[in-house]
N, C-alpha and C positions, 0 to 999 in steps of 0.2 A: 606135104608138110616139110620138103627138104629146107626151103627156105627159112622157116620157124627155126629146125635146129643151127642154121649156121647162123643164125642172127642170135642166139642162147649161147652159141659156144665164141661168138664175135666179142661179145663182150665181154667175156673172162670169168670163166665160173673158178672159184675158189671156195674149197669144203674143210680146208683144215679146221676144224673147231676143238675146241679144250672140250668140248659137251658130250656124253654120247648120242651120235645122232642114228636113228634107223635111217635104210635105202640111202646110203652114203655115196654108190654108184650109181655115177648120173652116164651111161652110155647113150648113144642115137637111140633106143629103141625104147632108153624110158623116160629120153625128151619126148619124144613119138607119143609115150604115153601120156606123158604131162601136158601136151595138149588136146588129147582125148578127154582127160579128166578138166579144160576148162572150158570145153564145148557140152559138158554136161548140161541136161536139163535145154538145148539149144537146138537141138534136131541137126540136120546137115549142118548148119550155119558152120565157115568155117572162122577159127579164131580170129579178131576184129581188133587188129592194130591203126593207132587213130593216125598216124604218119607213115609216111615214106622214108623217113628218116630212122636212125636208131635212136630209141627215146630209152631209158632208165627211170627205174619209179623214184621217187623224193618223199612220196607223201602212201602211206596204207590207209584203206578203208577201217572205221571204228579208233581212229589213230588218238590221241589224248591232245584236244586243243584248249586245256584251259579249264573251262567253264563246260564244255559240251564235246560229242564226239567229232570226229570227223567226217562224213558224209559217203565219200568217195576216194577216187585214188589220182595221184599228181605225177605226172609225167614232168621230168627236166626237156628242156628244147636246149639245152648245151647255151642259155643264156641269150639267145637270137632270140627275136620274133619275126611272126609271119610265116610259120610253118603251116604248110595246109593241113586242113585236119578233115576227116573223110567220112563221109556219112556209114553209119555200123548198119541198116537196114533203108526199105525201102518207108518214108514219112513225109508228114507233113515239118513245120516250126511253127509253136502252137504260139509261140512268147518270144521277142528278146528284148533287155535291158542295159541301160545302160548307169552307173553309179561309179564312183573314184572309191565308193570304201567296199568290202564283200569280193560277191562274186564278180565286181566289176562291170565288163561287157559279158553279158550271160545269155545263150541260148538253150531254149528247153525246145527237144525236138521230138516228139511222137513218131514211133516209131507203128510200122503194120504189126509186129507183136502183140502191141499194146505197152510196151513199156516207154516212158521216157526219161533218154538220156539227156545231160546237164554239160555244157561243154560252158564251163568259165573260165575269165581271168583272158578272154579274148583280143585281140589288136582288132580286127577286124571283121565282121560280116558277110563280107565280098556283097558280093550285088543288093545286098539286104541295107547296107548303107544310107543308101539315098533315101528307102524309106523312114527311116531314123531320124534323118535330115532334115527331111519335108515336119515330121513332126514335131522335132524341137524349135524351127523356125513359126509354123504354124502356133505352137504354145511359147515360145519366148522361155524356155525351160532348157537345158543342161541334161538334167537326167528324165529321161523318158522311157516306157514302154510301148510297144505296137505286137498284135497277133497278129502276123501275115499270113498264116496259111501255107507258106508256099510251099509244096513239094518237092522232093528231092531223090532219086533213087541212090540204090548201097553203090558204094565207092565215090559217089560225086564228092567234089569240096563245099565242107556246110561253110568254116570259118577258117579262121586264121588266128593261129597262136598268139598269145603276146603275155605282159605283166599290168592290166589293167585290174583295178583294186588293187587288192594285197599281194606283196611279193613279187621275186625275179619273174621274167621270163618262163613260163611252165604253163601245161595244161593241167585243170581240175576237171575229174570226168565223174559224173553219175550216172547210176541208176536207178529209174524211180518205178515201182510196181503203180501206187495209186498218189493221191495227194500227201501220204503221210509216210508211205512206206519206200525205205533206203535199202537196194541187196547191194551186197559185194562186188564190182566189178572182174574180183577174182574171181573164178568158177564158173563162172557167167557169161563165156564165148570172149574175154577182152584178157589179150596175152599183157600177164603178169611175169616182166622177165626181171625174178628175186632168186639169187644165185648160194641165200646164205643163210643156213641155219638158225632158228630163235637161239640166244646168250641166259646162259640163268645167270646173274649175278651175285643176287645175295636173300638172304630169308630173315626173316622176322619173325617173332612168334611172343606172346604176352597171354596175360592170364589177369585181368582185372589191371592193376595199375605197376605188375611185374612185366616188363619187357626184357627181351634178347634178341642180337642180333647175329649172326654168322657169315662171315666173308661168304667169297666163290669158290678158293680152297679149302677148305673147311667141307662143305657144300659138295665137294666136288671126290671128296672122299666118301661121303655117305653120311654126313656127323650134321647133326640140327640142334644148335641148342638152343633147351628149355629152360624159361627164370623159375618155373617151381618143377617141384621133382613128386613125381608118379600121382601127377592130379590130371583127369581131362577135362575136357572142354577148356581145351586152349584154343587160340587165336592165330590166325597165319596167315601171313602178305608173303610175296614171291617177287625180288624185283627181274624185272625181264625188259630186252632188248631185242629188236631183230635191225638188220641188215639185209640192204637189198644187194650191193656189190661193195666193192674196193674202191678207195677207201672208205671208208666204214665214217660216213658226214653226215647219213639223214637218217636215224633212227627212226623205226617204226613200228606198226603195232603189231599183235598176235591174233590170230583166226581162233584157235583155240587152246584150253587148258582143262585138266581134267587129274583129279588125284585119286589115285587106287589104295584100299588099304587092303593088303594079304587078296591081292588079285581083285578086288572087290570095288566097284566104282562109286568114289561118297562125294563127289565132286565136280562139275560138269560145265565150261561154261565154251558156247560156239557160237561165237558170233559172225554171221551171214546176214543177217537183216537190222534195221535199223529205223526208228521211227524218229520223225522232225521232234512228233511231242514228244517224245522223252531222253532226245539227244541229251537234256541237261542233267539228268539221272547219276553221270559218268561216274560222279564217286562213291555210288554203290559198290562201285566194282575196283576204280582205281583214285588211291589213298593219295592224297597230298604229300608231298616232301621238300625241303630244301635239297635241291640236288649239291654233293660236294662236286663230284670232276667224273662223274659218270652220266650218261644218258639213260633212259631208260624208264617203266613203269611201276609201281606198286601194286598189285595186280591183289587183290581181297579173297583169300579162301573161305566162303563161305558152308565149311562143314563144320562136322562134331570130330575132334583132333584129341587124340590121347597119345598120351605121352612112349606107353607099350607094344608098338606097332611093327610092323616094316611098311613103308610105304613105296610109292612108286608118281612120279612126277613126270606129266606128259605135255612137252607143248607144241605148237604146231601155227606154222606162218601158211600167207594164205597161197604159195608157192607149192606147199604141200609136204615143205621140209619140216621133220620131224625132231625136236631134244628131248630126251628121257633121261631121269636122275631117279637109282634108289636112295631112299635114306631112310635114318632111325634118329631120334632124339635120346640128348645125351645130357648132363647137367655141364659137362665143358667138352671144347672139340678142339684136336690139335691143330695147329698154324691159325687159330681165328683171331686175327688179331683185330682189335677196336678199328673201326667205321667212323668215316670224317662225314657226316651228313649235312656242315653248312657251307651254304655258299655266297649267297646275296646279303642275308640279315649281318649287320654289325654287332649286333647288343649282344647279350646272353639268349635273346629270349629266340625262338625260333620254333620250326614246325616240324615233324616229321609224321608219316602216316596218320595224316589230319590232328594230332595232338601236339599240343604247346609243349613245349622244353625250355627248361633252364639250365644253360650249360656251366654248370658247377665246376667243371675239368676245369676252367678258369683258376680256380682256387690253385693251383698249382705253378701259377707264372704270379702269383701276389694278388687279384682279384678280391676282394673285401665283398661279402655278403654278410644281410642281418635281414630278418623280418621282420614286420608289424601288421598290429591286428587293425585293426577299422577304427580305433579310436588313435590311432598312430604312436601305439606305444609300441617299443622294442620287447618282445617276445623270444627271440631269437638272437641273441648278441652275434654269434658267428657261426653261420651257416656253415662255412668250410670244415668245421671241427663237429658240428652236426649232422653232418651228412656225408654220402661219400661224393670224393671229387671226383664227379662224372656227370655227365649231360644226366638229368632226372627227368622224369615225367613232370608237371608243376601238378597234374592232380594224385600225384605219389609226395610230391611236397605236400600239397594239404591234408591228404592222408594222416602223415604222419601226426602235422602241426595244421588243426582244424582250422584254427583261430586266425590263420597267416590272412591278410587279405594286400598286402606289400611286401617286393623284395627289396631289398636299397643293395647298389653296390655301388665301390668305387674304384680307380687306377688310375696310378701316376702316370704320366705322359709316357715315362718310362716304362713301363710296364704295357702299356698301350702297342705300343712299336709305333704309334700312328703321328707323334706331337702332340695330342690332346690328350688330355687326362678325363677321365670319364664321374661323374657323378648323379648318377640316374635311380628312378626306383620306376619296380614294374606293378601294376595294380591285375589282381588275379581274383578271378573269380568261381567258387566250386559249384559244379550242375551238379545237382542233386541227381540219382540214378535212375532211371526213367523220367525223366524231365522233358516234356513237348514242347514246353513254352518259355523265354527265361527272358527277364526284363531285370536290367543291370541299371543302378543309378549308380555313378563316379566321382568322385571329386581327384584329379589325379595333379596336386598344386594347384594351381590356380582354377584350374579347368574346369569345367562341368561336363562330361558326359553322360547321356541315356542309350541305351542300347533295347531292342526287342528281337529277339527271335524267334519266328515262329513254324513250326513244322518239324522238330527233331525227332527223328527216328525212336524209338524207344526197342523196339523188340527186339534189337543185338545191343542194344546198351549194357554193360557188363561191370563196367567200372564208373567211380564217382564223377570221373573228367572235368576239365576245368577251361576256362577260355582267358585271356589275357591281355592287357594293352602295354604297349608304352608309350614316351612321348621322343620322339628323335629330333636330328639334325641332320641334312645333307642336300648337297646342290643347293644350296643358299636358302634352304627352307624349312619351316618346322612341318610336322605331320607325326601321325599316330599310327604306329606299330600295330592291327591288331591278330591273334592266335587264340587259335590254331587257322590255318588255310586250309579249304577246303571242307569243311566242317559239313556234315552231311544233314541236310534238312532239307524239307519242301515246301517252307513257307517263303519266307524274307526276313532278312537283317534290315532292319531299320535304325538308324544311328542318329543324333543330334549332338551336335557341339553348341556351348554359348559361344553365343556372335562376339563375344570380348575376348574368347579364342579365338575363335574361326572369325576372322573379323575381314574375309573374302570370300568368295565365291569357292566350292568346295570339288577339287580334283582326287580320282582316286590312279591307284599304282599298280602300272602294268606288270605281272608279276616276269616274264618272259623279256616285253621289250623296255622292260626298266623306264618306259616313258609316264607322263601323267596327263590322263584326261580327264575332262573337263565330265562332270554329272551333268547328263543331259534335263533331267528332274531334281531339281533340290527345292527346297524352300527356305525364304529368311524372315527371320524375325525375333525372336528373342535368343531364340536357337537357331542354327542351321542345319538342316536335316534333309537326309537322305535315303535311300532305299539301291539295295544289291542282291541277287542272290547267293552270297557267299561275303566270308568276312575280305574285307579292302585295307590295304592301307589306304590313310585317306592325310591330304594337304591341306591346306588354304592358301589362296594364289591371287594376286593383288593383281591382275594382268590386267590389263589397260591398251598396251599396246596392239593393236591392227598388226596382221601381217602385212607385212612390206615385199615388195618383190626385187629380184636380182637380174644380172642384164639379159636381154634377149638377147635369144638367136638360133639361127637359120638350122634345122634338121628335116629329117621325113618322119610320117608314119603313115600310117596303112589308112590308105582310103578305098573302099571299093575292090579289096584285097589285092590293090598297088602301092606300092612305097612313092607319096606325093611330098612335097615343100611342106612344111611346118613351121610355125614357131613355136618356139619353147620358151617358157617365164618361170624362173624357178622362184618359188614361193618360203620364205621364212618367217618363220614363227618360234616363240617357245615354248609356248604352255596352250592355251586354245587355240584348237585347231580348227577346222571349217566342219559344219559339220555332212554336206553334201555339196554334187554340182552346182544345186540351184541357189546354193548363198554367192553366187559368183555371178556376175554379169560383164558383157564385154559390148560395149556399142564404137562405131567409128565414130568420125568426127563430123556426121552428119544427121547423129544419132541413130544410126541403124545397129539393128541388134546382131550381133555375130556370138554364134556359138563355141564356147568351150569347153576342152573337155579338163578335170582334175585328175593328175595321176599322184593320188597319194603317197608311194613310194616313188619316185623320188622326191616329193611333191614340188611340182610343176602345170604349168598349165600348159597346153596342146591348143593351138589354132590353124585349123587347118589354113594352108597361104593361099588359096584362091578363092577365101573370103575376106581377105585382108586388101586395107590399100595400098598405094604407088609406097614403096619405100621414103622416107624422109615425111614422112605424113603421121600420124597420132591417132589411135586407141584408147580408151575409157574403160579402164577394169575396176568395178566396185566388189570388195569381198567383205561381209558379214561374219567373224569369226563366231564360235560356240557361247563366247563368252559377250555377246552384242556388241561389242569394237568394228565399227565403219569405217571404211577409207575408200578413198577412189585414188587411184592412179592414173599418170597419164603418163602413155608406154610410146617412143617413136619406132617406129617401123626400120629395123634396119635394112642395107643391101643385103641380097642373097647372092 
């Protein structure tokens, strides 16, 4: 095991944390332990590192991607590819794949355990190549599957690193018990080298449509405050963070959490395992937020929380490192000072722990609010002197004022900071308490929207709550705001704009990479209609244009787990994207078909050079964007 520890202590363990953390001493002998404890459950096997190289994690197992969990765990390769990566037992490779979106170049390898592991985001195959080759020429296809079979014993090289699909440079590694079932690579015989305590950030706690929120200081004295005073069955999210090392770049997720009341365990949640079916479950447990300038998760206490307690908060990375915090709830806690929770939304209107907000604090830089009811009459001349000036719940607005079904506000340019002056109304809608079902008809101006959602939780529903749209402006385009994100149901959101709104084709918005894609499913016709599992903001996008492509030239990439000639064609577009390999075709000038590969980040297209002709000679690329836009191009061959 010496090697294990000089490779844990190579890359810089640092424990100073503001948190209290147990087993804070990490000497040789309880690294020694730490990897006794992730050869658990693995017999002899000794820990199973997938390079020769020093790799660092990027990505944790159960980590928050979005819409679903994350799978497994992601190794950096310091930005290189073509790292060999090393068979963890003795197998067959039952699968590999090839795609420019996902897991990219994907191998699933059976192992003699019975489990298999998932090594994506690949450059390479090595010898597994050419049957890849033979297949894509054999079908005139791009992306393709083959089950080779081939055997492989522990330590041989299966592939080769790369950033094929999504993302730099990095390995994605699984583990799969059966078809459905995901375990942790942590714990699991596969050295997890995470050097840094889980971060508590901040807490939350609400009681129907009373919320509060409490810094890290605050928090970090023992103080939690509550919006009502000596009532229980409160409500409580935990934001949390971990860190794998210095600097602190790739947030990731936690193994477990667990609350004690008076030594007593009322809360329990460990995540080791992980199902394909219900990866999209994730905001059971972790709550939606506009992030302001922190990283980090919303993480859902699911107990019975009273206000008269002492408790005890436990969380734990899958490293093994430990944070505990006592606290007691208080009606105010000292140094807690107010919480910036937006970051991306412009408007007032925004999201926090899956609930709509209107950020009334506005009223205080000159922001003009008024309400109206559904016949568009003013009910509410000014909201700012009606309420207090502070980000509100909007179904704590309708609370109050049942009747509200509009906000209207406005600001001078000046008041903006931005040069525009703003004059907007937001259209809000109250879900009745226990509501499964909710079907919204809109007029918001000119617009027509219909809304259905179906499958909303009911049995922790507690308060009235309410959902939200607006209408905006930005990047040269209109599109709809809608709130809360994240919204917890298991049915579908099904939406419909009239087509004299939505008067193109219908893109929704990346909530991460701020980009807009294109609804693979829509319909048109009087309406344009669409279907998500979760509310979207949504565009309409007049795109027309074909991508075009940018000059060639001469690089490598991994053939046959050798760095071979290449060309590269870098691909531009702005709004419909491609939607796989196979909307792409490449023939010479003889009309022979030569294969492509797409690498969506950076997107480019990859041709291997010793399928290509004599330099000064010409190529045929036809690409089919998402949006049905054809073009053919014709590319000359430069020197290499």
């Amino acid at each position: 095991m010496a090697w294990i520890i000089t490779l844990l202590l190579f890359i810089g363990i640092s424990f100073a944390q503001d948190d209290v953390i147990i087993d804070t001493t990490f000497t040789a002998e309880s690294l020694e332990n730490q990897a006794s404890d992730l050869n658990a459950g693995a017999g002899d096997q000794e820990v199973y590192s997938p390079f020769s190289q020093t790799a660092y994690l990027t990505s944790s197992f159960g980590e928050n991607r979005g819409t679903r969990y994350h799978m497994g765990i992601d190794y950096s390769t310091n930005m290189e590819e073509g790292w060999p990566v090393f068979a963890p037992e003795d197998g067959r490779v039952k699968e590999i794949k090839v795609s420019p979106y996902g897991y990219g170049k994907v191998m699933y390898y059976q192992g003699k355990s019975g489990k298999t592991w998932v090594f994506a985001h690949q450059a390479s195959f090595g010898k597994l190549d050419e049957i890849i080759s033979q297949k894509q020429y054999a079908s005139q296809r791009n992306d393709v599957s083959v089950q080779p079979g081939t055997t492989y014993k522990k330590g041989d090289t299966l592939t080769f690193a790369g950033s094929t699909g999504i993302g730099n440079p990095h390995l994605h590694l699984e583990i799969r018990l059966d078809g459905d079932r995901n375990i942790s690579p942590c714990g699991n015989g596969v050295l997890c080298p995470d050097t840094i305590a889980p971060q508590i950030l901040e807490v939350a706690v609400w009681q129907g449509n009373e919320i509060a929120f409490t810094n890290r200081n605050a928090f970090e004295n023992g103080c939690v405050v509550t919006p009502v005073k000596n009532e229980f069955n409160l409500s409580m999210a935990v934001k949390i963070v971990d860190y794998a090392r210095e600097p602190k770049d790739n947030p990731m997720s936690i193994r477990r959490i667990e609350l004690f009341r008076y030594g007593e365990k009322i809360y329990s949640k460990i995540q080791d395992t992980l199902r394909q079916s219900t990866a999209l479950k994730i905001r059971d447990e972790l709550l939606w937020a506009e992030e302001a300038d922190t990283a980090g998760d919303w993480h859902y206490i699911d107990a019975k929380i009273g206000p008269l307690s002492t408790y005890i908060l436990e969380v734990e990375d899958y490293a093994g490192h430990v944070t505990q915090r006592n606290f007691t709830f208080h009606p105010k806690c000292k140094n807690n000072k107010p919480i910036t929770h937006v970051k991306k939304q412009t408007s007032p209107l925004y999201t926090i722990l899956s609930k709509a907000m209107v950020d009334l604090f506005r009223c205080n830089s000159g922001y003009k609010f008024s309400a109206l009811n559904e016949k568009n009459e003013t009910i509410v001349e000014d909201m700012c002197a009606t309420f207090p000036k502070q980000a509100m719940l909007v179904s704590k607005v309708l609370q109050t004022k049942p009747d509200i079904r509009f906000i209207k506000y406005n600001a001078s340019a000046e008041i903006t900071g931005t040069g525009k002056a703003e004059d907007n109304i937001i259209a809000v809608y109250p879900k009745k308490q226990y509501q499964g079902t909710l079907n919204w008809n809109l007029t918001l101006g000119d617009a027509s929207i219909t809304q259905r959602i179906s499958g909303i939780p009911v049995a922790k529903d507690t308060s009235i709550g309410a959902i939200a749209v607006i209408r905006t402006h930005t990047d040269s385009l209109d599109y709809f705001e809608f709130h809360p994100k994240g919204m917890q149901f298991k049915g579908k959101w099904d939406v419909c704009i009239d087509k004299k709104t939505a008067n193109a084709p219908l893109y929704w918005l990346g909530e991460t990479t701020r980009d807009w894609f294109y609804f693979s499913k829509q319909t048109a016709g009087a309406k344009r209609c669409a279907s998500a599992n979760e509310l979207r903001d949504i565009a309409w996008v007049d795109d027309k244009e074909a991508p075009t492509l940018g000059f060639a030239y001469w690089t490598t990439t991994m053939i046959g787990g050798v760095h071979q000639p290449a060309l590269k064609i870098p691909v531009l577009y702005q709004y419909a994207g491609i939607a796989d390999g196979n909307s792409i075709t490449a023939r010479d000038n003889k009309g022979k078909w030569i294969a492509v590969e797409y690498d969506s980040e950076p997107r480019e297209l990859i041709l291997a050079g010793e399928r290509l002709p004599e330099a000064g000679q010409t190529i045929k690329i036809t690409i089919v964007d998402e949006a049905k836009n054809k073009i053919t191009h014709e590319v000359t061959i430069p020197e290499l």
